[in-house]
C-alpha positions in Angstrom: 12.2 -12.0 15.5 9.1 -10.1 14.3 9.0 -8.9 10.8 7.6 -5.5 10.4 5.0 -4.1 7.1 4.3 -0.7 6.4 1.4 0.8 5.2 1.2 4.0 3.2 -0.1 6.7 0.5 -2.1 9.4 -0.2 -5.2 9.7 1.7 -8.4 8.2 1.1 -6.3 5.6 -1.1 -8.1 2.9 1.7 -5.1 1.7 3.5 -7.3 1.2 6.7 -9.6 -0.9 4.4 -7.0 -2.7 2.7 -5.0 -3.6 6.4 -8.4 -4.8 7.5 -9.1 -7.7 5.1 -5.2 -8.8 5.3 -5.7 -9.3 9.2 -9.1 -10.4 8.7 -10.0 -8.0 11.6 -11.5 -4.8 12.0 -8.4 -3.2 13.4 -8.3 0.0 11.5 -11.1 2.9 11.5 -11.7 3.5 8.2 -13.0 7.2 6.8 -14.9 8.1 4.4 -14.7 10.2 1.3 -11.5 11.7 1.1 -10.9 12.3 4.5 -8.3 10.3 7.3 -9.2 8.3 9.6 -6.2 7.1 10.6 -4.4 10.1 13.0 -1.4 8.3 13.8 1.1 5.5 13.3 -0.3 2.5 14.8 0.4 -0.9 14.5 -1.4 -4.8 14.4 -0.3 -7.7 14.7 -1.0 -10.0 11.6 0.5 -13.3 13.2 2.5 -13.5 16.2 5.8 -13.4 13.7 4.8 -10.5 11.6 3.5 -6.9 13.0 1.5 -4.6 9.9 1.6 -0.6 10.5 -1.1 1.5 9.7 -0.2 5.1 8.4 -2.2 8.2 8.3 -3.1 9.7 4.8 -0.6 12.1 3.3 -1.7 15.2 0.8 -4.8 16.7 2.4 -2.7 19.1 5.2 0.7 20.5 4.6 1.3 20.8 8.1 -0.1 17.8 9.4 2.3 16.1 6.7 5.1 17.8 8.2 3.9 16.0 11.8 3.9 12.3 9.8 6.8 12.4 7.9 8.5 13.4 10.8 6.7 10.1 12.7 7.5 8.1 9.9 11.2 9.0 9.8 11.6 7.9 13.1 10.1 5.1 12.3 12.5 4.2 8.9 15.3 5.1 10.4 15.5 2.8 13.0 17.9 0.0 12.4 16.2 -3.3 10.8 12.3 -2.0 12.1 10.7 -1.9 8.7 10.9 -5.1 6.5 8.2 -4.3 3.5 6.3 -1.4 2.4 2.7 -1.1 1.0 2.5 1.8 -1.5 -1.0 1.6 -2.4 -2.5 4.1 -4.5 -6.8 4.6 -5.8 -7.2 3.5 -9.1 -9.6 6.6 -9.8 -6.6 9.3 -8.4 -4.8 10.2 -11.4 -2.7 12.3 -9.4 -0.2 10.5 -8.2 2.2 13.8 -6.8 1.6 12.8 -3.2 3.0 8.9 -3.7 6.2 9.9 -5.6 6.4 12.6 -2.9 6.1 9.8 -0.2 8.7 7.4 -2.6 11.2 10.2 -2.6 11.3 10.9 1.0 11.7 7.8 2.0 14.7 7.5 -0.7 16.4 10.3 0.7 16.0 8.5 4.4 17.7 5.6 3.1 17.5 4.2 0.0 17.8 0.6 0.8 13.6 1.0 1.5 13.5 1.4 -2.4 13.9 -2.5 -2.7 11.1 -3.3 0.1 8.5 -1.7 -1.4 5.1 -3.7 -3.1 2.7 -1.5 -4.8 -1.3 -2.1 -4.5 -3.6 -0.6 -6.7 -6.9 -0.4 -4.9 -10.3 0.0 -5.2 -10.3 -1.5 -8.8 -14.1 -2.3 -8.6 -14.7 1.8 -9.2 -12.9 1.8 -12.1 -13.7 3.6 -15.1 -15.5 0.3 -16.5 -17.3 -0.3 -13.2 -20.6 -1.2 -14.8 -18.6 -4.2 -16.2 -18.0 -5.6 -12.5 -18.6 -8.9 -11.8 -20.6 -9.2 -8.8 -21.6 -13.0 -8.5 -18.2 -13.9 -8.6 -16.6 -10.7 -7.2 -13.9 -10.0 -9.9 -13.3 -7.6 -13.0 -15.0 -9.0 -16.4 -12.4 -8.8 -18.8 -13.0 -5.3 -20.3 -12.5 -4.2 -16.9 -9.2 -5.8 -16.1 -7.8 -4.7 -19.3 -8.5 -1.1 -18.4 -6.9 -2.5 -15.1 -4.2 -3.3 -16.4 -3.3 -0.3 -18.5 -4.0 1.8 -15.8 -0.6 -0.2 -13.8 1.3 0.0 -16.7 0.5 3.9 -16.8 1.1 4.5 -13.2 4.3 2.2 -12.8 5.7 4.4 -16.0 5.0 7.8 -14.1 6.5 6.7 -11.0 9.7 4.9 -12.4 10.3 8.3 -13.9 9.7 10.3 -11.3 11.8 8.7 -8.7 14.7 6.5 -10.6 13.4 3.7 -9.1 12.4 0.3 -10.5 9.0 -1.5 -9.5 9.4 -5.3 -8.8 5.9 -6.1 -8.2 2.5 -4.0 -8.7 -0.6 -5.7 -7.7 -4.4 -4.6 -8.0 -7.6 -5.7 -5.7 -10.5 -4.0 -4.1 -10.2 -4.2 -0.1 -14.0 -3.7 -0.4 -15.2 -6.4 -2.3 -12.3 -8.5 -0.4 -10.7 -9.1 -4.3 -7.2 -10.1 -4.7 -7.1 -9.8 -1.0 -5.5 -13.9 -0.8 -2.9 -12.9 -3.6 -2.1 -10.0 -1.6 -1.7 -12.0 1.7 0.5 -14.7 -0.1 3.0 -12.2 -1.0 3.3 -11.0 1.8 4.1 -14.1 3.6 6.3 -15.2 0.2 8.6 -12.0 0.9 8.8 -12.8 4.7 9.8 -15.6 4.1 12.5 -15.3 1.9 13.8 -12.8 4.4 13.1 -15.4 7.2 15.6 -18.2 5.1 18.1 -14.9 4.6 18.5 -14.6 8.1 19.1 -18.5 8.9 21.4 -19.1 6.2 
């Protein structure tokens, strides 16, 4: 049985970035600024048990959004495909419109998805307390993670509200100074696995 992930959000979130450093390979193209490089949905194979999918950005082209939703429809609708669902959003957007767009379509495809999904705050070494970065060891100082940390609480409000739904895990890292990355990785394979022991039992 091979478990399927799903990647998405809005673009220039870095979902390429983020799939890249989970795989450990350079799979993805990844753009730059707030353009997609991503043009479809493709997928990569994490480990010979579990397959990741790579989505293009929404919110930059209404009709283009129109052409991926209706890919990624296809996609959640097909009978146990899609096991887990990235949501990852930039920690420096504080628009969030195009995510709990994404959330709410996928709700009204089926809204079993709304108990797969893991939400990834990226990018967290641009945040507003940047200059407090930690290079030498690659992590938030603690100023930072506080704003960090305020900023999930903030988001995780907004959304909740928006779309009736209740977030079970929120994570933060930076896919480009590979932080949190491991954390990231180990729930993925935590969730698999309990869905693994589901299906033998």
């Amino acid at each position: 049985m091979i478990y399927n992930i799903l990647i998405i959000g809005a673009t220039g979130v870095g979902k390429s970035s983020l799939l890249n450093k989970i795989c450990k390979q350079e799979f993805a193209s990844i753009g730059h600024k707030a353009y997609s490089e991503t043009s479809d949905i493709e997928s990569y194979p994490l480990t010979t048990k579990i397959t990741i999918w790579d989505s293009p950005g929404l919110g930059e082209q209404t009709i283009q959004d129109k052409k991926y939703k209706k890919k990624l429809k296809k996609i959640l609708l097909q009978e146990h495909m899609i096991d887990l669902i990235l949501i990852v959003i930039d920690i420096n957007n504080k628009s969030i419109s195009t995510t709990i767009d994404l959330i709410n379509f996928i709700k009204n495809i089926n809204s079993k998805y709304t108990d797969r999904f893991l939400f990834i705050l990226n990018k967290v070494d641009e945040a507003k307390h940047s200059r407090y970065w930690e290079d030498e060891d690659s992590k938030p100082s603690k100023n930072q993670y506080q704003y960090i940390e305020s900023a999930i609480t903030d988001y995780k409000k907004r959304i909740e509200e928006s779309t009736n739904i209740k977030i079970q895990l929120f994570l933060n890292c930076s896919a480009e100074k590979e932080y949190n990355i491991h954390t990231i990785s180990n729930s993925l394979y935590s969730y698999i696995l309990s869905k693994y022991f589901e299906v033998e039992s």
